[in-house]
C-alpha positions in Angstrom: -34.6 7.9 16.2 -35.1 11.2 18.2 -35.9 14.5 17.3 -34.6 17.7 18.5 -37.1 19.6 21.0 -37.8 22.7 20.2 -36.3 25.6 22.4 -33.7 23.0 23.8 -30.2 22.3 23.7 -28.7 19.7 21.2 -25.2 19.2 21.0 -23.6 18.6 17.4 -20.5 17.2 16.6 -19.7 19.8 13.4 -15.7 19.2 11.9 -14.4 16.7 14.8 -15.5 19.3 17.6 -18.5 19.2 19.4 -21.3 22.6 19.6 -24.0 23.5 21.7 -26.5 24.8 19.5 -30.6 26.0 20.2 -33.5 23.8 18.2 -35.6 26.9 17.3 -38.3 24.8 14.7 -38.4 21.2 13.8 -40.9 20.4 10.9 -41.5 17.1 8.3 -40.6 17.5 5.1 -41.7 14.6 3.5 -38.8 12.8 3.2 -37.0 14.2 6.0 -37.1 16.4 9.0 -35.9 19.6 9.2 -34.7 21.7 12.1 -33.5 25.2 12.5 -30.8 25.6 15.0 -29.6 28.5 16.6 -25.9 28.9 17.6 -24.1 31.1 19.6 -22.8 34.6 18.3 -19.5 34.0 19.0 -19.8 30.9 16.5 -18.2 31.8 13.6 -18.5 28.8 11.6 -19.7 28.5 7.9 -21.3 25.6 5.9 -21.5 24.7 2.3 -23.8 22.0 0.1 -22.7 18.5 1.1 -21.7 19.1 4.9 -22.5 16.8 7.6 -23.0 17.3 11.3 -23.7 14.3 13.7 -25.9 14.6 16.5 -25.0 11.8 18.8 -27.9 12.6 21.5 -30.5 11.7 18.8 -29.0 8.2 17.9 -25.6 6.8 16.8 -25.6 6.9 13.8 -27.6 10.3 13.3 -25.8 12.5 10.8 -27.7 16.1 9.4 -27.2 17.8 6.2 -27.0 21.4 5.6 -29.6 22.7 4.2 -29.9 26.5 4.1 -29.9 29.4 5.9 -33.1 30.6 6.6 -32.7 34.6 7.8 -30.3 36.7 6.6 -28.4 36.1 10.1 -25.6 33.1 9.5 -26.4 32.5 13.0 -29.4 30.4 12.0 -28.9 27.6 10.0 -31.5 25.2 8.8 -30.6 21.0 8.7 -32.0 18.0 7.6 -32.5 14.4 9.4 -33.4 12.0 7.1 -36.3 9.4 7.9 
């Protein structure tokens, strides 16, 4: 499995459609990694506990939970890969 690299575009595949967004941080979290990614402003989407986004460029069967959002922007929104 890939990671995403920091700075660089990763497309997601969030509710059947597919989003550019920008890897702002990846870090380990023990049992996991977790990555911040940035989307666009005009992105108006919202996530809640239990969502799932897969990120096809990192492998096929590569699927990221939502976390949190980690600034007060919903722009921002922090995921986890798990190992």
């Amino acid at each position: 499995m890939k990671l995403p690299v920091v700075n660089q575009p990763v497309s997601m595949v969030i509710r059947g459609k597919s989003h550019t967004v920008t890897c702002t941080d990846v870090f380990d979290g023990g049992y996991g990694y977790y990555f911040d990614a940035l989307f666009p402003k005009r992105t108006r989407l919202t996530f809640t506990a239990g969502d799932r986004c897969a990120i096809p460029e990192l492998g096929e069967r590569c699927l990221a939970d939502f976390v949190s959002y980690p600034t007060n922007t919903s722009t921002t929104v922090r995921f986890l890969i798990s190992k």
